[in-house]
C-alpha positions as semicolon CSV with decimal commas, in nm:
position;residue;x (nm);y (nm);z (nm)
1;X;0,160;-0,395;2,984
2;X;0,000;-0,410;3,290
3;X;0,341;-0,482;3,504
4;X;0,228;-0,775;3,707
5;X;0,402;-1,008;3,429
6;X;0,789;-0,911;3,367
7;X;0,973;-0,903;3,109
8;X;1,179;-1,189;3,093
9;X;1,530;-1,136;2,911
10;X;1,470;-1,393;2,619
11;X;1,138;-1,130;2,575
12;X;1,327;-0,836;2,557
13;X;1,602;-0,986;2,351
14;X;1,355;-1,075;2,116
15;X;1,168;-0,728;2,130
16;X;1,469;-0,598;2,043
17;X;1,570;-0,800;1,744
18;X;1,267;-0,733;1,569
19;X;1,250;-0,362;1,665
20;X;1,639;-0,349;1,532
21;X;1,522;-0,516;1,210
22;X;1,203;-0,283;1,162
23;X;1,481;0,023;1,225
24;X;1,717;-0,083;0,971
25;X;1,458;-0,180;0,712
26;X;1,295;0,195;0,771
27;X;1,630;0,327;0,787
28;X;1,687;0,115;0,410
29;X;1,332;0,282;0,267
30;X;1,384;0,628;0,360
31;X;1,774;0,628;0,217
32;X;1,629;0,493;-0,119
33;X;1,311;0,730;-0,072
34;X;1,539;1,010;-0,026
35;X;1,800;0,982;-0,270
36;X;1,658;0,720;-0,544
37;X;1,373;0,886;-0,641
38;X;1,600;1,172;-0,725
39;X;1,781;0,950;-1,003
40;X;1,496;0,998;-1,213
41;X;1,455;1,341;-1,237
42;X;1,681;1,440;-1,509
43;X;1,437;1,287;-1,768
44;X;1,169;1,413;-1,612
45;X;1,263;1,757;-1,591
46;X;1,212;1,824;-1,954
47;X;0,837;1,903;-1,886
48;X;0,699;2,132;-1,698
49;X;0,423;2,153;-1,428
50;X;0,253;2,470;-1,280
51;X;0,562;2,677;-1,377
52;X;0,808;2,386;-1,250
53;X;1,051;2,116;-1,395
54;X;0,854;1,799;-1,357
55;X;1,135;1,655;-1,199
56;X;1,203;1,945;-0,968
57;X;0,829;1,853;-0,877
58;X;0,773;1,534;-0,833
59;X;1,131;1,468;-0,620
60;X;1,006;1,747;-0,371
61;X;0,611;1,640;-0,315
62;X;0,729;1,252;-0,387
63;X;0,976;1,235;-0,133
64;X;0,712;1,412;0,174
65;X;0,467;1,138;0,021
66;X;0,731;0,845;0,042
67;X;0,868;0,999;0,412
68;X;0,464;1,039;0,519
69;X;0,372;0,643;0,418
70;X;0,698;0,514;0,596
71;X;0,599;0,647;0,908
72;X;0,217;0,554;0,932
73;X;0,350;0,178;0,888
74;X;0,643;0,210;1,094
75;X;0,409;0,332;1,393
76;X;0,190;0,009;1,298
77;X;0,459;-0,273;1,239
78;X;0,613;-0,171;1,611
79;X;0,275;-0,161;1,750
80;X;0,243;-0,533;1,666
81;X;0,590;-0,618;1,739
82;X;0,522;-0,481;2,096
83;X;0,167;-0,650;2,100
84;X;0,347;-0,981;2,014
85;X;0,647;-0,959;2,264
86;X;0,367;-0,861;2,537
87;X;0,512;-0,517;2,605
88;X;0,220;-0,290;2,443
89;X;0,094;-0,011;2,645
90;X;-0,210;0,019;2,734
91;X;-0,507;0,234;2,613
């Protein structure tokens, strides 16, 4: 933003009703990243991978994977919310 335009309060209402909605909706991904991958680890736990359960396995290093994707497009969906509500910063 290059501040000779405010913000006009219908702006940053709507800036912050789509930032609200990206927040819940990551908030929504990471809960079920973090505890519903872990639902199937029981069956998966009967086989075993470099000296671990499966299950044990792929909960650990599937959850970092889930947690690492959901923050790369976080970071880009609120870069183009603030890019559409004219209140990106500069670079």
């Amino acid at each position: 933003m290059d501040g000779s335009q405010p913000i006009t309060p219908e702006t940053a209402a709507r800036h912050w009703g789509l930032s609200r909605r990206l927040m819940l909706t990551t908030l929504a991904l990471w809960l079920l990243g973090g505890l519903g991958i872990h639902v199937f680890v029981e069956p998966l736990n009967e086989m075993v991978f470099l000296g671990f359960p499966l299950g044990f396995f792929a909960a650990a290093q599937g959850s970092l994977i889930i947690f690492l994707i959901l923050i790369f497009w976080f970071a880009h969906r609120q870069n183009r919310i603030d890019e559409d509500c004219g209140v990106a910063e500069e670079e």
